[in-house]
N, C-alpha and C positions, 0 to 999 in steps of 0.2 A: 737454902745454902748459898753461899756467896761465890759469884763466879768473876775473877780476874781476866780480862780481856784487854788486848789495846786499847778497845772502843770505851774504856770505865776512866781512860785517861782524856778523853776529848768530850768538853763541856758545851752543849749548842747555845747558841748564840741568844736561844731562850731562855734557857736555863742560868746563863749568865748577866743575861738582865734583869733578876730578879737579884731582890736584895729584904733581909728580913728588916732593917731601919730605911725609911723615907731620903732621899735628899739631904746634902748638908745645906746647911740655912744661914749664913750668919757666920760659918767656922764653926759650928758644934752641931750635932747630930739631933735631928727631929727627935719627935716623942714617936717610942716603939710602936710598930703600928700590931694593933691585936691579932691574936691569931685566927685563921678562920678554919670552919670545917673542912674545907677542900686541903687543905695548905698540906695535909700530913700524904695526902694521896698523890698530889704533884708533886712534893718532895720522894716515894718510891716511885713515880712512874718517871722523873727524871735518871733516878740510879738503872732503871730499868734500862732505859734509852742506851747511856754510858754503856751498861754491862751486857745487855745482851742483843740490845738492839732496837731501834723504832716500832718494827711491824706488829708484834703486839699491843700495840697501846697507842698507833697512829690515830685511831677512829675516836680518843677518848683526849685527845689531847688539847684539840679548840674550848670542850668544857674546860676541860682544867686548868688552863690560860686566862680562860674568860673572855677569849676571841668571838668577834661576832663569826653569825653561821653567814657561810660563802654560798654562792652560786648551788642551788641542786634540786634535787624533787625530796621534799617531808613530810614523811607518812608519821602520824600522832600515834602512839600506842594504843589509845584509846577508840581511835576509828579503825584501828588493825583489828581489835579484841571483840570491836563490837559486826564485824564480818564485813565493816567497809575496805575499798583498798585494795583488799587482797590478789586480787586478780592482778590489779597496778604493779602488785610489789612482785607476783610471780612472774609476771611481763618484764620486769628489769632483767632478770637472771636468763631469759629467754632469749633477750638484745646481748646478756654478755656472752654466755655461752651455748646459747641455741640446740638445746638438747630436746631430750622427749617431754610433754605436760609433767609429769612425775617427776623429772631429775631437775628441771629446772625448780619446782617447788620445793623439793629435798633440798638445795641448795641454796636458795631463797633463804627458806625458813633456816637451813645452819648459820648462813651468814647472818641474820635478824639477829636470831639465837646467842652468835658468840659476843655481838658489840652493844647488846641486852645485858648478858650476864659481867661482862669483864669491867665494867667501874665496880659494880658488886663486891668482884674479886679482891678488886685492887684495893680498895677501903676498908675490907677484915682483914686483908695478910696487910695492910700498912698498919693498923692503930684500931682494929676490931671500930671501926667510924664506918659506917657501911650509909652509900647514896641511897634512898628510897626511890626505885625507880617503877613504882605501880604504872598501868597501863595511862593512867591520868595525868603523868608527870616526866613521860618520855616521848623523845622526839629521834624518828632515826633516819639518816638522809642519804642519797644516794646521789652521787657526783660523778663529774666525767672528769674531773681532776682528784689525784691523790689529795689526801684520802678517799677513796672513792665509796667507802660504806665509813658512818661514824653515828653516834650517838650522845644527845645532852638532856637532863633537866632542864624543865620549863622552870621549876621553882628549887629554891638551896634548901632540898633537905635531906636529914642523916637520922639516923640510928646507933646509938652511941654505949658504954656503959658508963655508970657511974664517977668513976674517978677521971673519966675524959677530962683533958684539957678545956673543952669544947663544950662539955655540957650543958653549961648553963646557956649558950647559945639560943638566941629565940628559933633560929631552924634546925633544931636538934631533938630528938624525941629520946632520952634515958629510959633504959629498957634495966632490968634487974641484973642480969649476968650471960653470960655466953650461951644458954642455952636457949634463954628467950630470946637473944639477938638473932642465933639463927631459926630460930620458929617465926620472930617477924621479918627477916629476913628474904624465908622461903613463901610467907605470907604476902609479901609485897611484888617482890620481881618474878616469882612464878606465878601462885594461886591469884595474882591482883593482876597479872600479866602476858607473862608466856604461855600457861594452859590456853586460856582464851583463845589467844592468837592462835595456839599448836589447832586447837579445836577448827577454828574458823578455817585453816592450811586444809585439813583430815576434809572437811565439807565440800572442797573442791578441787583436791586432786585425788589420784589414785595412789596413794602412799601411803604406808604402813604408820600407827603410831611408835611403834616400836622404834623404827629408823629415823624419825623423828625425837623420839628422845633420847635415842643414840647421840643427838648432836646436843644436845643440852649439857649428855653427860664428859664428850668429847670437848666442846666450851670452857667448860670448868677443871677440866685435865690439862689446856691446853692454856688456861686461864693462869691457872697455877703454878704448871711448870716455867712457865717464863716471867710472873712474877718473885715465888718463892725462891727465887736463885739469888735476889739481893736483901735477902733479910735471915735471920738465925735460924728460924722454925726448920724442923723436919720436912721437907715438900711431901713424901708420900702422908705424912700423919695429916696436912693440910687438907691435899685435895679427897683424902677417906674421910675427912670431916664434912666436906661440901657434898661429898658424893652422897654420902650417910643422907646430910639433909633435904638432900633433892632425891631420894630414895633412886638414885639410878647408881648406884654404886657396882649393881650387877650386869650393866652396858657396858663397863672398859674398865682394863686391867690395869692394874699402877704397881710399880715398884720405883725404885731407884738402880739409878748406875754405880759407879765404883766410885766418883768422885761425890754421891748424894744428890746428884740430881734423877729430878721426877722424868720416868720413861712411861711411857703409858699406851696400848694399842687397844680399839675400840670394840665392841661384837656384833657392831650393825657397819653397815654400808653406808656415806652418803650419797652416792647414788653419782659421785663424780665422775667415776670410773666407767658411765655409758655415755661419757661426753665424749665425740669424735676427737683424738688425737690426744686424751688426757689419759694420764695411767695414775696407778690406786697412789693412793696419799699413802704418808709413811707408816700413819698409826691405821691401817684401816685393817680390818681381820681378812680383807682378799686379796692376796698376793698374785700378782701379777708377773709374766716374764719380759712385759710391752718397755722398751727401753723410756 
């Protein structure tokens, strides 16, 4: 559903440097420049910005510019998946919020989890053109400047259907229809990806899988709800469709509010809430009275 805000009137400075014709040349307008696979997903993640705000989609934005990566430490999904790192990357969350081995891994792993899933997101609610972000083909960084968690493809590719604009695209793989897009989909960014990783998380801390896929399932509710507010679709019938395909539909509750936007609260923990001085997140199922 589509959400009017002041902020849908104020274009960044990105955003307005971008133009679909090249350069004038001569006094008449270059030749159009082609469209590419990314173009449909920076086009909603800028309406996103406008309408509801950066912080969804700060982590996804140097991809989708085509900004080199800046200063940070980069864990390969591939060395995540295959059990290296891990410690490395539970040790970040330990430096940021220095809680118990457990919470800081819970949180670890939900932050890995959200800026894993959310291009995903953003490429089926823009144009069903979904990034391929198997463990081989993603890179996620951690910085002491904002963005301080982000994520990009090492290589341009998509999963697309048929009538895309884009298909014929040499980095595009045309899949038959919606149902197999999200079967490769979930084949690519989970079972090629986040399982692994979740696996490698479970083998060295003391955390439940359950709370662990709590955040996967929270990811993509939270994926949803902030992109599905600038495009037509249903947001509940969205995120029951992603939920559906990552079979965690039965971790967190979705409905909608009065004006159609996605409300959604979790039925695991992630473990925030034993962080000295932090109180429960809004969608969490443990209600708190801690100001």
């Amino acid at each position: 559903m589509r959400l009017a805000t002041a902020e849908a009137r104020v274009l960044s400075t990105t955003a307005l440097g971008r133009r679909p014709f090249s350069a004038l040349r001569g006094g008449s307008l270059a030749e159009p420049r082609l469209p590419q696979p990314i173009d449909a997903l920076r086009t909603t993640a800028d309406r996103v910005d406008r309408a509801v705000g950066v912080h969804p989609l700060a982590g996804v934005r140097a991809w989708l510019d085509g900004e080199p990566a800046r200063d940070g430490i980069e864990f390969r999904g591939d060395e995540l998946a295959a059990g290296e790192r891990v410690e490395e990357l539970m040790g970040t969350a330990a430096a940021l919020w220095g809680g118990s081995a457990h919470a800081n891994a819970a949180l670890a792993w939900k932050t890995y989890c959200y800026w894993t899933l959310a291009p995903v997101v953003l490429g089926y609610v823009a144009a069903r053109r979904v990034p391929v972000l198997d463990a081989s083909n993603a890179v996620f960084r951690v910085a002491a400047e904002a963005p301080m968690f982000s994520v990009r493809q090492l290589r341009p590719r998509f999963l697309a259907l048929p009538h895309d604009p884009c298909a014929s695209h040499p980095g595009v793989e045309v899949v038959a229809n919606e149902a197999v897009l999200l079967d490769r989909l979930r084949a690519s960014v989970f079972e090629g990806h986040l399982l692994p990783v979740l696996d490698a998380f479970l083998a060295r801390a003391r955390v439940g899988r359950r709370t662990l896929m709590g955040s996967v399932a929270s990811g993509i509710a939270y994926g949803v709800a902030a992109i599905a507010q600038v495009v037509p679709e249903q947001d509940d019938v969205l995120a029951k469709t992603f939920l559906e395909a990552f079979d965690v539909s039965d971790l967190v509750d979705v409905s909608t509010d009065g004006d159609g936007r996605l409300v959604y609260r979790r039925r695991t923990c992630c473990l925030a809430l034993t962080i000295e001085g932090n109180r429960t997140c809004s969608t969490c199922c443990v209600q708190s009275d801690r100001p």
